[in-house]
C-alpha positions as CSV (number, residue, x, y, z in Angstrom):
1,X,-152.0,-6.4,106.6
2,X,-155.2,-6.4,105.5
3,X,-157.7,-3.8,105.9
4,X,-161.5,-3.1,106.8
5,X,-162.4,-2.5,102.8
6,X,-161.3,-6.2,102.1
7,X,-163.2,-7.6,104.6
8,X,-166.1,-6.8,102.3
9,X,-164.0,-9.8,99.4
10,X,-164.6,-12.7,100.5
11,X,-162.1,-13.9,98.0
12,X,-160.0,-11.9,99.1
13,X,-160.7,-12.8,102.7
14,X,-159.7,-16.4,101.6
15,X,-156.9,-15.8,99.6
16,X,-155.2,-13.4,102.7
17,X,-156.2,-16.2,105.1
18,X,-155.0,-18.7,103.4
19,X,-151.2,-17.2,102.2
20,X,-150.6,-18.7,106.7
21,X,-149.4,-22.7,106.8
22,X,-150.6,-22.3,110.3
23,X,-154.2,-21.8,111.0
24,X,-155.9,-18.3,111.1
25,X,-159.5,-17.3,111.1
26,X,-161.0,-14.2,110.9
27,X,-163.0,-12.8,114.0
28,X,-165.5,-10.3,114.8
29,X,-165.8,-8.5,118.3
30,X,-168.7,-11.3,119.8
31,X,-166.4,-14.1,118.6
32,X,-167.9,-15.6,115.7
33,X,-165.7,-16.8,112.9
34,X,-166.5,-14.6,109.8
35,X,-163.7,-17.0,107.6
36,X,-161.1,-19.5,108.1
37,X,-158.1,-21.1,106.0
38,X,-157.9,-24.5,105.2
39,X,-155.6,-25.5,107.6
40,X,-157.8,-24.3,110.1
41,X,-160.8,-26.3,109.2
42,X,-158.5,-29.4,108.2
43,X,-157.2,-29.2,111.7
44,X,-160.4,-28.3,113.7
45,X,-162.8,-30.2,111.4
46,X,-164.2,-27.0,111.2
47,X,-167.0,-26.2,108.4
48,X,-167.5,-22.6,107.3
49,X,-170.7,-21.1,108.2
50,X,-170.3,-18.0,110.1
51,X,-172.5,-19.0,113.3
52,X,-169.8,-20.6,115.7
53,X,-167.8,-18.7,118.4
54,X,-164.0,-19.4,118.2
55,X,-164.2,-20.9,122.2
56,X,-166.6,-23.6,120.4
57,X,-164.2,-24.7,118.4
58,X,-161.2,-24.6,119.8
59,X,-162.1,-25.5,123.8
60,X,-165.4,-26.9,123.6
61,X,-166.3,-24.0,125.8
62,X,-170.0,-22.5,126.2
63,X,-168.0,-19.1,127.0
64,X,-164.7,-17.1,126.2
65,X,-161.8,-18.7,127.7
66,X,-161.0,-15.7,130.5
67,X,-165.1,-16.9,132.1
68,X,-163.6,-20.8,131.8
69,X,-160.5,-19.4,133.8
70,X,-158.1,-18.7,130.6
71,X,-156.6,-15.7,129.8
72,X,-158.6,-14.7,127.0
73,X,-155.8,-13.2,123.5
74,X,-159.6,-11.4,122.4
75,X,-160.7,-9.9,125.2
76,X,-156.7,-8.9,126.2
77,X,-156.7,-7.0,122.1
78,X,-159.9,-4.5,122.9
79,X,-158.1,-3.5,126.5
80,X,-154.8,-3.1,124.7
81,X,-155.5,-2.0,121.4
82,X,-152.3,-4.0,120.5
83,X,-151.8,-7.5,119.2
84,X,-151.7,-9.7,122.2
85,X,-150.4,-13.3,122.5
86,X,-152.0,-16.6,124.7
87,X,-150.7,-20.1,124.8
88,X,-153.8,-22.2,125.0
89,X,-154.5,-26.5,124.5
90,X,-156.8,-26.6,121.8
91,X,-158.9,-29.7,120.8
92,X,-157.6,-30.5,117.1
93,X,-158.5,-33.8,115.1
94,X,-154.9,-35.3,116.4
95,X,-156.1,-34.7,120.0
96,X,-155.1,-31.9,122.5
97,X,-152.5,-29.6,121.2
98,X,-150.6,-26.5,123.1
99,X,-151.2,-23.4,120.9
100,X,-149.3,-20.8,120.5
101,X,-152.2,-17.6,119.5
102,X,-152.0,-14.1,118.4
103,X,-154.8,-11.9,117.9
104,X,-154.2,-8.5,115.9
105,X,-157.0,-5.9,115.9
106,X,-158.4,-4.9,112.1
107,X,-159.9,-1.1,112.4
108,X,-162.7,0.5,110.4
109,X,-162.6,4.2,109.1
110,X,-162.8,5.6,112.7
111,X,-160.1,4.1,114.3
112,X,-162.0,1.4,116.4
113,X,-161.6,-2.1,116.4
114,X,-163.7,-4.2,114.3
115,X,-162.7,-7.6,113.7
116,X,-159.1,-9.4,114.3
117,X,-157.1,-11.8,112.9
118,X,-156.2,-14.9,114.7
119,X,-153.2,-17.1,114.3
120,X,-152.3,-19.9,115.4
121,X,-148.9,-21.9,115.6
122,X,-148.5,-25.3,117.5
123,X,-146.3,-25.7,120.1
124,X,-143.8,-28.5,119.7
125,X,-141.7,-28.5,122.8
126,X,-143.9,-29.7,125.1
127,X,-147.2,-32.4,124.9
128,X,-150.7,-32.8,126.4
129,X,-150.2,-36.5,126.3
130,X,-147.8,-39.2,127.9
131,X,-145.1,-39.1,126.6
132,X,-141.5,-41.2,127.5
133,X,-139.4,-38.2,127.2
134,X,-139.5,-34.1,127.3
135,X,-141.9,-31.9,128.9
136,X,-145.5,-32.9,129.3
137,X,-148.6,-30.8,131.1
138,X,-151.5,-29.0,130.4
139,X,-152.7,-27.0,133.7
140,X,-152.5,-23.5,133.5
141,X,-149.0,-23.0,135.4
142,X,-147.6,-25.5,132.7
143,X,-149.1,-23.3,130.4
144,X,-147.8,-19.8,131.7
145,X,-143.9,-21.6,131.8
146,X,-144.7,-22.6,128.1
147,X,-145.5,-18.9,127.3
148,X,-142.2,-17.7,128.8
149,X,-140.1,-20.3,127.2
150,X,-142.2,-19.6,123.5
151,X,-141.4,-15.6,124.2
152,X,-137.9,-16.2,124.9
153,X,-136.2,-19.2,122.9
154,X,-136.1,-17.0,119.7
155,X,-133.2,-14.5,121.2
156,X,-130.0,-14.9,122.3
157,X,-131.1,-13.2,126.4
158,X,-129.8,-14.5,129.3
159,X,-132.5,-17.0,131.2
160,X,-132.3,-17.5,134.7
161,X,-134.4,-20.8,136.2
162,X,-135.5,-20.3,139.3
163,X,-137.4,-23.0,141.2
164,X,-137.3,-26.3,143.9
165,X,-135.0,-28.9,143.2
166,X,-137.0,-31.5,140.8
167,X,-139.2,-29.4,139.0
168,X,-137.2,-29.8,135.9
169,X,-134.7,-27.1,135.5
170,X,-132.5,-29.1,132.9
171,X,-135.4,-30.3,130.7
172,X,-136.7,-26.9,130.8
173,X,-133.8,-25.2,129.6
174,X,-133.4,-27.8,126.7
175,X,-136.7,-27.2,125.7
176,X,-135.5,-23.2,125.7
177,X,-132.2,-24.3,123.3
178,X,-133.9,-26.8,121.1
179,X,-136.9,-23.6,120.1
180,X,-134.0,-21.4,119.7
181,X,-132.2,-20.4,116.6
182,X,-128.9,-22.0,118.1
183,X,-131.0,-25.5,117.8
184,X,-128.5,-27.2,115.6
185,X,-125.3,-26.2,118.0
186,X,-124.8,-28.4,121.4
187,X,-126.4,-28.0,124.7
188,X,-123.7,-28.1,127.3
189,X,-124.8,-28.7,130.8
190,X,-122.5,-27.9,133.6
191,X,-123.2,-28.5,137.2
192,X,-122.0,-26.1,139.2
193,X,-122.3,-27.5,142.6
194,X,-120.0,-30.0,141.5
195,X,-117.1,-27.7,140.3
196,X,-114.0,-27.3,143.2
197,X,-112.0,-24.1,142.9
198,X,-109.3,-25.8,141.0
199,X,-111.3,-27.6,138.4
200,X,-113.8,-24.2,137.5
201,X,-111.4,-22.7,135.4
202,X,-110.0,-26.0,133.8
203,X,-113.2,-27.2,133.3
204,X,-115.2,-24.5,131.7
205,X,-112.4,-22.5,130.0
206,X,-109.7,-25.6,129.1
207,X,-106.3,-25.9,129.3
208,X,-103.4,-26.1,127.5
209,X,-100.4,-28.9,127.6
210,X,-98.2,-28.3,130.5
211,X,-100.6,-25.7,132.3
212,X,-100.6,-27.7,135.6
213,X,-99.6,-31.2,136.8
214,X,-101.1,-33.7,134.9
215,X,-102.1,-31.9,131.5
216,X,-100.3,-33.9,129.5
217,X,-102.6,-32.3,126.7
218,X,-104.3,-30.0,125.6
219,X,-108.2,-30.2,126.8
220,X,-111.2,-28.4,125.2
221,X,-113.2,-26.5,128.3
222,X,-117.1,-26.8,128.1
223,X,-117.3,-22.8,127.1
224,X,-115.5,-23.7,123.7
225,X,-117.7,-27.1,123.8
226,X,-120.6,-25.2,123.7
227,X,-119.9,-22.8,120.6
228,X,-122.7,-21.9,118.6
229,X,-125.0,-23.7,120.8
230,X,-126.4,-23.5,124.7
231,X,-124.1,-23.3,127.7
232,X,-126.8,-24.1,131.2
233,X,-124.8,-23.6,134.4
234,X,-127.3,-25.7,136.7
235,X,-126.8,-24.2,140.6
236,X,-125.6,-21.5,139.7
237,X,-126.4,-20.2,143.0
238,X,-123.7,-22.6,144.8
239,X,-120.7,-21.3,143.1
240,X,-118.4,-19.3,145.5
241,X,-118.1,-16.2,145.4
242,X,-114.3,-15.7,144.7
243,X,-115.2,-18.1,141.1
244,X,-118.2,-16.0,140.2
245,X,-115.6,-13.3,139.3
246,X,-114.5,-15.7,137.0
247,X,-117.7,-16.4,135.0
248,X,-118.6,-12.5,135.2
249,X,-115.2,-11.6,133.6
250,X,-116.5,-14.1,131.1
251,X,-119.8,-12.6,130.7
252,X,-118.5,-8.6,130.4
253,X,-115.6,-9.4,128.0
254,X,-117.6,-12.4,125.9
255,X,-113.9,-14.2,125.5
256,X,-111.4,-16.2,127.7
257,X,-108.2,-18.0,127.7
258,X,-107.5,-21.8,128.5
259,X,-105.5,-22.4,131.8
260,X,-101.9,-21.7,130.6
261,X,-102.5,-19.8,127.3
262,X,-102.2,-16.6,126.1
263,X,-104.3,-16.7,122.9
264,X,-108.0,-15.0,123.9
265,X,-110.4,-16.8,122.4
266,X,-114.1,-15.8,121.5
267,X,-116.9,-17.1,123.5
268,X,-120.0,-17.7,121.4
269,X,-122.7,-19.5,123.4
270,X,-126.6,-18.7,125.4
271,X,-126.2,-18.7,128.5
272,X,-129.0,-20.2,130.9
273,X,-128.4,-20.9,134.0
274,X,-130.7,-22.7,136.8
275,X,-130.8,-22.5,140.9
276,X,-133.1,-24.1,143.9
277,X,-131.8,-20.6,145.5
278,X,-133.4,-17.1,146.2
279,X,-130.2,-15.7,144.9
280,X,-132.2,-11.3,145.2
281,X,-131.8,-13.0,149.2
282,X,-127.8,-14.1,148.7
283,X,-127.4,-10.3,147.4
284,X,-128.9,-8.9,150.0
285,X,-126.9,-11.3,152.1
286,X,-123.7,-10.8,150.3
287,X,-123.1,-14.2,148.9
288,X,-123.8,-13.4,145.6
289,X,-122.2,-10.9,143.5
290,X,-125.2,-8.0,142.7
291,X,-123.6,-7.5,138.9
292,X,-123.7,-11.4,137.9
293,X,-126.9,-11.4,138.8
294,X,-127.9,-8.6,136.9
295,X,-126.1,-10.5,134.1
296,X,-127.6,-13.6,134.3
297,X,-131.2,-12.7,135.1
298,X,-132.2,-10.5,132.1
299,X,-135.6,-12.8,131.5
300,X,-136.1,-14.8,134.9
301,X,-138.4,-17.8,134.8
302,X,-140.6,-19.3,137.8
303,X,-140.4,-23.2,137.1
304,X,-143.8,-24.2,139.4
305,X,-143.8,-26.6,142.0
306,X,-145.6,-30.3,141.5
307,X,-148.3,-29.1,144.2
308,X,-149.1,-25.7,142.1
309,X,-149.9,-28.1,138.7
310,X,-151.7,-31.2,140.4
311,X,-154.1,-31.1,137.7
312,X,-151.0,-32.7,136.0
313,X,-150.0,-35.7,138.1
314,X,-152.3,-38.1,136.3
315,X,-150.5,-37.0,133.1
316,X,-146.8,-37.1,134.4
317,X,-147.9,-40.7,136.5
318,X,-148.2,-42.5,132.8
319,X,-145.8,-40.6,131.7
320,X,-143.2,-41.8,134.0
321,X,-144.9,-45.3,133.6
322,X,-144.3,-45.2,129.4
323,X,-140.5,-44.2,130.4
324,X,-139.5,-47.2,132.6
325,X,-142.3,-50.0,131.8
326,X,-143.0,-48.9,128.8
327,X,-144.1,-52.9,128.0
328,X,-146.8,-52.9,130.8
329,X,-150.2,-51.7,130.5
330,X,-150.1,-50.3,134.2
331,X,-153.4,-48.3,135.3
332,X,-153.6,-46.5,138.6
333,X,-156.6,-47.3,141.0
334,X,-159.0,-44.2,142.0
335,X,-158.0,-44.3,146.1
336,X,-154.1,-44.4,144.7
337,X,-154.5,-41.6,142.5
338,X,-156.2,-39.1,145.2
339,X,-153.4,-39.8,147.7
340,X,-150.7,-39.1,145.0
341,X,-152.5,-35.7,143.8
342,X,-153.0,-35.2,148.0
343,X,-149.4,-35.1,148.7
344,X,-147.2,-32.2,148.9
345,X,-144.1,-33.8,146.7
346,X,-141.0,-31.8,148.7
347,X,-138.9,-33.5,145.6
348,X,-141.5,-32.5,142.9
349,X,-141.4,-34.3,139.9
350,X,-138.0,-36.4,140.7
351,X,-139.7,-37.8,143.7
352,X,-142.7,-38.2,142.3
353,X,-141.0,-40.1,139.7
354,X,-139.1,-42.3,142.4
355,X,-142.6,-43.0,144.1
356,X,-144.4,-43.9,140.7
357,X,-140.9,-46.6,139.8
358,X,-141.7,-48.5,143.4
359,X,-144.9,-48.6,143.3
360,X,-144.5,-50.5,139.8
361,X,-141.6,-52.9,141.7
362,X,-144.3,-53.2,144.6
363,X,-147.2,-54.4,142.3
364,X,-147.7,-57.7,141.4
365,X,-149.8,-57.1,138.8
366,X,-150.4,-54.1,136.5
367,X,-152.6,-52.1,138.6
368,X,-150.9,-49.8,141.5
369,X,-153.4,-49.5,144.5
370,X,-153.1,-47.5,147.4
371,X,-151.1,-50.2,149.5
372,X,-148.5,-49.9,147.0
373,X,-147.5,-46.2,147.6
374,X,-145.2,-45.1,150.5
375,X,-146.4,-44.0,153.8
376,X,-145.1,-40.6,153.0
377,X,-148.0,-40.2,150.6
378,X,-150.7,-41.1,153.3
379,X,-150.0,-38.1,155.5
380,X,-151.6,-35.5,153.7
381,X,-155.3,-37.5,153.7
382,X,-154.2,-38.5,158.1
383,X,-153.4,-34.1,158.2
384,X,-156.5,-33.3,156.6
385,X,-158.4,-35.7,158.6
386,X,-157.0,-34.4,162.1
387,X,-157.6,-31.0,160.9
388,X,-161.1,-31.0,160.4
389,X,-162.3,-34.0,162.7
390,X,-160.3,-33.2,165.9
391,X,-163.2,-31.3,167.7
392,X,-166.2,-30.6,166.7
393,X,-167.3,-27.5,164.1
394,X,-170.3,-26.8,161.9
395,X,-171.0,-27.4,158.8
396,X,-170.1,-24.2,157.2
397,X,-166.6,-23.8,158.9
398,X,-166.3,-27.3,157.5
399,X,-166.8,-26.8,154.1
400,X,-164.7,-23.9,154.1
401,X,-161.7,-25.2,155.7
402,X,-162.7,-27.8,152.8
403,X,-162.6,-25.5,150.0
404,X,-159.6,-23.6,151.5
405,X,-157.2,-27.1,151.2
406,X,-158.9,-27.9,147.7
407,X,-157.9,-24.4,145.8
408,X,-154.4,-24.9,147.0
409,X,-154.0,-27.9,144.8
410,X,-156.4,-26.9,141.6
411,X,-155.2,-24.1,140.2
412,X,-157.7,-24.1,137.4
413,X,-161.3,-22.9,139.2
414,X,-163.5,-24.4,136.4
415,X,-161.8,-28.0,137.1
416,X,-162.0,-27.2,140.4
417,X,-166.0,-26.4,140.2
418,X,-166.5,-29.3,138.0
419,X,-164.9,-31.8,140.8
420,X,-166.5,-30.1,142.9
421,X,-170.4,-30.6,141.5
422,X,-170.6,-26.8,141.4
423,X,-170.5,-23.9,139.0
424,X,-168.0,-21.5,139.1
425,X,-170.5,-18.8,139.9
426,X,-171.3,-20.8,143.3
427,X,-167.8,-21.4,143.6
428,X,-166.6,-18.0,143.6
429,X,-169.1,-17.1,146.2
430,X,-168.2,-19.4,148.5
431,X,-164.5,-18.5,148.1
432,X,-165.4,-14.4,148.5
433,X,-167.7,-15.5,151.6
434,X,-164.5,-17.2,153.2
435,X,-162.2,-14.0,152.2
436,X,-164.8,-11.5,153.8
């Protein structure tokens, strides 16, 4: 690591900086870049002059990222003490990129910090543009699930996905495998809502020839299928209770035996699993056993709702658009686009998807306008509408009940402001004024 007496080198400054493939920069405690590698200023066009703050460069920020509404790695090292970690989108010379940064504090003779090292590593699971397949976002609840799955997919802990149906539980949990170390084995999905009493075993443990009517041979269950690799139970939360025995026996003893044989075999898989249920409730409840869950929740993940990441729609909308009509140039007309960020999506992104597919059937050109959306989508505007128009209030209570239905779908204040025709100062006063 290097140390406060080779800061004073500038070759050696260079020559540390640049041992990293990835870029890394040098900082002092006001946020000016003191040095950077050469994959930093490839990648940032950045030129060396010591005079630009790192925000400048990488956000195109007049201030730190936790004043723009980012948490900021910098400000997070001086609290701490510690190296911290942020997953940020960066502007790079191939467009906006998620980032994966670390910050760790350099000392001087007393102890204190006095500059920090900053790395940076892209993130390759998920993208900041339309893309036909995989995960795409760039709102700051996309970003906090990108942190969890970066911090996680390097072990071999238990993930539980908790969230509504269509936010992307299976896509999610590929992302986790294909980061992992266990990349090169096979992701096995199951879905467990599917699985009857008699087919669980069979199914995910095998069976040999003769076990039962109708094995005539012997079959390979999904556990074995999924050696070396990712096993994802999806539902998990709508297996009875009687089989989740069954995959908790599984779980203590890491081996099990096909239907019908006596050989125990090994079980070498990740297990993630996925549920639309509050399965802490079914414990309490008594649906769900308490000690599978304490086995299958070791690192628990909150997959966000459509409605908490509508600064995303525009991005999934093309997205969804490249996938299926991938040879037309569609474009999405301004009154279309604020009724589809308006509405609440009780389906998330698989109804969204569904609404975005006949709308394109609707259109008889490439542009999707307003008429071409369900009605479904409407009734958020009509709501809003009723709300604030059915008797008469003043102008304050208007703009507050205003402001009130506007932060429930921007998560991200400065976007918000900006929309808005406001600065975040004003902003935050308004929403203080409405609190007291």
């Amino acid at each position: 690591m290097i140390n406060i007496k080779d800061i004073q080198q500038k070759t050696f400054v260079n020559e540390f900086l640049n041992s990293y493939s990835d870029p890394a920069i040098l900082l002092d405690r006001d946020y000016h870049i003191v040095a950077a590698n050469s994959a930093y200023q490839a990648q940032y066009a950045y030129e060396e002059d010591g005079k630009k703050h790192c925000y400048e460069v990488s956000h195109h920020y007049t201030k730190p990222c936790d004043l723009a509404g980012e948490t900021c790695p910098l400000k997070e090292c001086l609290s701490s003490n510690e190296t911290e970690r942020s997953l940020h989108v960066h502007h790079t010379e191939f467009g906006a990129e998620h980032v994966d940064v670390q910050l760790s504090p350099i000392r001087d003779e007393d102890g204190e910090i006095a500059y920090f090292l900053e790395t940076m590593s892209p993130i390759k699971c998920a993208s900041t543009q339309p893309q036909s397949e995989g995960m795409v976002g760039r709102s700051i609840a996309f970003n906090t699930l990108l942190e969890l799955i970066q911090r996680v997919a390097c072990s071999d802990v238990s993930v539980l996905l908790q969230g509504e149906s269509g936010t992307g539980k299976e896509l999610v949990a590929e992302a986790i495998h294909k980061a992992s170390n266990r990349s090169k084995g096979p992701f096995v999905p199951v879905d467990c809502s599917g699985l009857t009493e008699s087919l669980f075993e069979s199914e995910l443990f095998g069976h040999e020839k003769g076990a039962f009517t109708g094995a005539q041979s012997r079959k390979i269950g999904l556990v074995e299928a999924a050696s070396g690799g990712t096993l994802f139970l999806d539902e998990t939360g709508d297996i009875p209770k009687n089989l989740q025995t069954k995959l908790l026996r599984l779980l203590e003893t890491g081996s099990f035996r096909r239907v019908g044989g006596v050989e125990s075999l090994k079980a070498n898989f990740r297990l993630i699993t996925a549920t639309h249920c509050n399965l802490r409730e079914m414990v309490e409840a008594g649906d769900f056993r308490k000690d599978l869950y304490y086995r299958i929740s070791a690192f628990p993940v909150h997959l966000p709702a459509l409605r908490e990441r509508v600064e995303d729609i525009p991005l999934l909308i093309n997205s969804i658009l490249k996938r299926y009509y991938g040879e037309i140039n569609f474009t999405v007309e301004d009154d279309a686009m604020k009724q589809l960020q308006a509405y609440q999506y009780p389906g998330n992104i698989r109804e969204l998807g569904n609404i975005i597919q006949r709308a394109a059937l609707m259109a008889d050109g490439d542009v999707i306008k307003a008429q071409h959306l369900p009605e479904e989508c409407c009734s958020d505007l009509d709501e809003g509408d009723k709300t604030c128009f059915s008797k008469l209030v003043t102008l304050k209570e208007l703009e507050q009940k205003y402001l009130l239905w506007a932060v429930t779908r921007y998560q991200n204040k400065a976007e918000l402001a900006k929309n808005l025709g406001i600065s975040e100062r004003t902003l935050y006063r308004k929403l203080e004024s409405i609190e007291h």
